[in-house]
DRENFI-232234 format. One record per residue (C-alpha): residue in three letters; residue number from 0; y, x, z. Coordinates in Angstrom, 3 decimals, padded with zeros to 6 digits. Layout:
N
NODE,ALA,NUM,Y,X,Z
...
END
This chain:
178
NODE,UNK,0,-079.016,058.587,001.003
NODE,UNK,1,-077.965,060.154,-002.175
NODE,UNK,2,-076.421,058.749,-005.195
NODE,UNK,3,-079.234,058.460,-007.282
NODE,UNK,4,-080.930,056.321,-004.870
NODE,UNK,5,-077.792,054.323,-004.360
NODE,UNK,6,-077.838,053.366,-008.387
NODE,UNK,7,-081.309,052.557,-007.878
NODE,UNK,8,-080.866,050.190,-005.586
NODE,UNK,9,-077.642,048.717,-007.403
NODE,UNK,10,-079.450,048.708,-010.735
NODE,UNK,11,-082.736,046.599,-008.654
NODE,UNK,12,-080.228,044.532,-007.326
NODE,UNK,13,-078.302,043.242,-010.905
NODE,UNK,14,-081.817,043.441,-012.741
NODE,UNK,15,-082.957,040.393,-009.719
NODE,UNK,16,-079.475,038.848,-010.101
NODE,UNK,17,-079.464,038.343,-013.749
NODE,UNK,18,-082.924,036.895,-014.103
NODE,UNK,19,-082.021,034.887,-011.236
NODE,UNK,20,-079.317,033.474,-013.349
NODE,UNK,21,-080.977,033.319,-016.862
NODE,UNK,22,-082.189,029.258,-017.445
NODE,UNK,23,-085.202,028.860,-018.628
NODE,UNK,24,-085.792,026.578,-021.654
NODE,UNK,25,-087.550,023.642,-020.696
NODE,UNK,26,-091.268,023.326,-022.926
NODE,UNK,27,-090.576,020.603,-025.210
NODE,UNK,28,-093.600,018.941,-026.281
NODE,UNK,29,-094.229,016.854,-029.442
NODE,UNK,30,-097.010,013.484,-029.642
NODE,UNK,31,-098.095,010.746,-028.514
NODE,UNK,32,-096.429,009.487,-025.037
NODE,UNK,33,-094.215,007.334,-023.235
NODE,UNK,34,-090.758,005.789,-023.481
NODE,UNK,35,-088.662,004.001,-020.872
NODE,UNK,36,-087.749,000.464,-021.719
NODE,UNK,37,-084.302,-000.138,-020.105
NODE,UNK,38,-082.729,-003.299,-018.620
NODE,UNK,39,-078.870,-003.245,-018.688
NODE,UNK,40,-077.285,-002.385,-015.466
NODE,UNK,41,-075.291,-005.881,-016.181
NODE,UNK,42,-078.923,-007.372,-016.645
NODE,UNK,43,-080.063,-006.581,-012.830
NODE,UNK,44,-077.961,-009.722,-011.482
NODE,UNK,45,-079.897,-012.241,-013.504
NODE,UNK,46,-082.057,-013.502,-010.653
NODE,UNK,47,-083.009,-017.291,-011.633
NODE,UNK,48,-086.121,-019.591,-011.779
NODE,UNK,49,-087.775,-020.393,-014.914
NODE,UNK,50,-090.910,-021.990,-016.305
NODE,UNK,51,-094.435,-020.525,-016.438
NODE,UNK,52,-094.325,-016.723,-017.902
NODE,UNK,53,-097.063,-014.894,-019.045
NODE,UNK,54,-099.234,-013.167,-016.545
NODE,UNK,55,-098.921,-009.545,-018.369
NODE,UNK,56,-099.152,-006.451,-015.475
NODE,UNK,57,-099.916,-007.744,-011.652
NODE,UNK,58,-099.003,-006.254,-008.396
NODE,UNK,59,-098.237,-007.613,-005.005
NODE,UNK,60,-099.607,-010.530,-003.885
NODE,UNK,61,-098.466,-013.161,-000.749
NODE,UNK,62,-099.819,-016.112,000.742
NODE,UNK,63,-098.079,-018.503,002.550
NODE,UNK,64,-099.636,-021.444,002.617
NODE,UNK,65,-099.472,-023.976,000.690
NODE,UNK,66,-097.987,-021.291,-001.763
NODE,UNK,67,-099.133,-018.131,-003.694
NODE,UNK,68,-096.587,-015.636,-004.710
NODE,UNK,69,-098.004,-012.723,-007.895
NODE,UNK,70,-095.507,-010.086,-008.519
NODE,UNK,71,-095.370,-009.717,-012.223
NODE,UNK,72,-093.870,-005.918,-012.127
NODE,UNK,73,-090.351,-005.491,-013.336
NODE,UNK,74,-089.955,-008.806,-014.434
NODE,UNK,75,-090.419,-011.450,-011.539
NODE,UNK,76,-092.769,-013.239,-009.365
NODE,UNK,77,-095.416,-016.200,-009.986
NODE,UNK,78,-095.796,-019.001,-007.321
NODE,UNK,79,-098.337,-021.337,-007.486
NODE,UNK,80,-099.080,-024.219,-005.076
NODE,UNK,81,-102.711,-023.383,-003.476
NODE,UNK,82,-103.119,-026.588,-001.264
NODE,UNK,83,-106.065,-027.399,-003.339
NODE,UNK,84,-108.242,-023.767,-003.986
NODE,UNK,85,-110.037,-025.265,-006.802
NODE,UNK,86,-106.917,-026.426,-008.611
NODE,UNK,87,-104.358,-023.926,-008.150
NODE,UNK,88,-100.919,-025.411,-009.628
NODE,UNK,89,-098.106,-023.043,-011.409
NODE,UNK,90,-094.418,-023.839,-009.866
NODE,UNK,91,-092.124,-021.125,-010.819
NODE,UNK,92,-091.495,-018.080,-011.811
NODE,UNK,93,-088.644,-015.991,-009.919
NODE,UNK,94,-087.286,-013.852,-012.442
NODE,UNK,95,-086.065,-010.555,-011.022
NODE,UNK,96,-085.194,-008.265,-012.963
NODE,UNK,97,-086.723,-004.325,-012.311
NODE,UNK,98,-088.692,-006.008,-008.788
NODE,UNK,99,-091.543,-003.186,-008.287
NODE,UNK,100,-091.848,-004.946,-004.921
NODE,UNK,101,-091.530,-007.836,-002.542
NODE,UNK,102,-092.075,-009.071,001.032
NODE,UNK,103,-091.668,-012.807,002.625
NODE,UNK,104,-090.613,-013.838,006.021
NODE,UNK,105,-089.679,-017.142,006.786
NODE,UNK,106,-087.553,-018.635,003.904
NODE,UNK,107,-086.590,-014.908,003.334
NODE,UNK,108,-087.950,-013.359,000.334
NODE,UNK,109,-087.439,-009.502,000.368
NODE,UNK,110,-087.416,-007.769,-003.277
NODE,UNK,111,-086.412,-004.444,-005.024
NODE,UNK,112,-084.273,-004.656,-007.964
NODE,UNK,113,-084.469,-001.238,-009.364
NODE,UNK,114,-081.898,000.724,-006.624
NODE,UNK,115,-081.126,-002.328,-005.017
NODE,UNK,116,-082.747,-004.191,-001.541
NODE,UNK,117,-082.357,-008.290,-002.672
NODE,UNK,118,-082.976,-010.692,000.318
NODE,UNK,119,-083.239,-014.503,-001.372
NODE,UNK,120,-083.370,-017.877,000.331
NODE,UNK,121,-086.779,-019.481,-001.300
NODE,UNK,122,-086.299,-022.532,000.760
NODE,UNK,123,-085.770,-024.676,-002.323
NODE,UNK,124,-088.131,-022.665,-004.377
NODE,UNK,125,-086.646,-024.981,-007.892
NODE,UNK,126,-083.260,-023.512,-006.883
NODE,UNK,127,-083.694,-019.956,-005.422
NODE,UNK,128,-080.138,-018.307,-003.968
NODE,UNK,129,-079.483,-014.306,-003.442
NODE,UNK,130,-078.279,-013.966,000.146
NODE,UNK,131,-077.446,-010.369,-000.281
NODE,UNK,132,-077.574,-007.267,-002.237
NODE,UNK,133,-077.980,-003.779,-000.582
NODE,UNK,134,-076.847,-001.286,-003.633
NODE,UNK,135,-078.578,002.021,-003.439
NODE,UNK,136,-080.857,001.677,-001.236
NODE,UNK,137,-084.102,002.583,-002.900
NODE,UNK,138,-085.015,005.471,-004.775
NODE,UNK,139,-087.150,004.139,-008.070
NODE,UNK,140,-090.055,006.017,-009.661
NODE,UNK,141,-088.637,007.473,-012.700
NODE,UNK,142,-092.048,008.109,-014.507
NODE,UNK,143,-094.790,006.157,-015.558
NODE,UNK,144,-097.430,005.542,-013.101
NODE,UNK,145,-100.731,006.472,-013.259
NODE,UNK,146,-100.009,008.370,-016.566
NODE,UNK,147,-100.981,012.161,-017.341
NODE,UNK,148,-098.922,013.236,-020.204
NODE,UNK,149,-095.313,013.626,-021.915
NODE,UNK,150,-092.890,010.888,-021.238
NODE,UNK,151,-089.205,010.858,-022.670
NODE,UNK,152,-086.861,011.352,-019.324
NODE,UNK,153,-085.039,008.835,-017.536
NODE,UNK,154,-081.781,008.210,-018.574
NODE,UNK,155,-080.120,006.211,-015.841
NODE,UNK,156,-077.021,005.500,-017.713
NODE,UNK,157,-078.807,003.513,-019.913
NODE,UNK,158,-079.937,000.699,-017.303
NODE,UNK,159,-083.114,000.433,-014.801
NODE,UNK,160,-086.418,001.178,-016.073
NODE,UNK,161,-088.196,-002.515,-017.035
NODE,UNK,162,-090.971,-000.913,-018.437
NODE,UNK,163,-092.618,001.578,-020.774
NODE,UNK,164,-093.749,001.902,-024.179
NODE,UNK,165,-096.348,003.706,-026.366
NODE,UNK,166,-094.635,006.183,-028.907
NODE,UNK,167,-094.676,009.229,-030.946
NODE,UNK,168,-092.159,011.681,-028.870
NODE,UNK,169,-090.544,014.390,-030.593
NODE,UNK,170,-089.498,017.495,-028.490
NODE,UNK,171,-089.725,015.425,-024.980
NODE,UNK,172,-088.993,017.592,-022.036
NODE,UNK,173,-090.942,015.641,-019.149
NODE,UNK,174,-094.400,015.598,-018.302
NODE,UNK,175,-097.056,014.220,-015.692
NODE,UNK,176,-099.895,016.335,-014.331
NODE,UNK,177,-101.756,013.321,-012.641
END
């Protein structure tokens, strides 16, 4: 092999290199969108029971009889005593702060709490307890569901996401493609 063909291949090789190492701007994008609505990390420990809330954005639901639990997402869950179908009576509501999620087994209620697994004794349902918190267990969505369009990004050091809002963005780097 020759010399020239020796640059050749050197020059090929720190051409690849560099552009390898060159960052890309991200596309910033301007207009309507979304913004995350933080809860302070300090916030996530508030677990307590309180009186009727507003039914505002459903999810999960669980029966066990006489009771029906209604996740009301981020915020907490709705029971209601269903021992008479016709005349379905509000108990509680078991606010959780950041919950996406929740399971029931026994007296055990099973919940997310942003990064966080929460098992709670709902034996006294007036006066629920938190038997444990796993830290960092879960990974959360950090975008808004079922959303095509730009978003303003997560920023985790600002608290767990309890929600998000309509809003003009200015140069906002993230985007769905739903």
């Amino acid at each position: 092999m020759n010399l020239c063909h020796s640059l050749r291949y050197c020059f090929v090789f720190f051409l690849f290199a560099f552009l390898l190492a060159c960052e890309k701007e991200p596309l910033l994008h301007s207009g309507m969108g979304k913004k995350p609505i933080y809860i302070p990390h300090n916030e996530l420990n508030d677990i307590a029971n309180l009186p009727q809330q507003e039914v505002i954005s459903t999810g999960t639901i669980f029966l066990r009889e006489p009771h029906f639990f209604m996740l009301e997402d981020r915020r907490g869950i709705h029971v209601y005593d269903v021992s008479d179908p016709n005349f379905p009576t509000y108990l509680t509501f078991l606010k959780i702060p950041a919950i996406t999620d929740f399971s029931i087994s026994g007296n055990r209620l099973y919940a997310d709490s942003w990064r966080d697994l929460l098992t709670l004794d709902i034996t006294d349902l007036f006066d629920i307890k938190v038997i444990s918190r796993n830290e960092n267990q879960l990974n959360p969505i950090l975008f808004p569901e079922l959303y095509n369009g730009i978003f303003e990004c997560v920023d985790e050091s600002r608290g767990a996401i309890g929600g998000w809002e309509d809003v003009y963005l200015e140069e906002a780097a993230c985007q769905t493609n739903n």
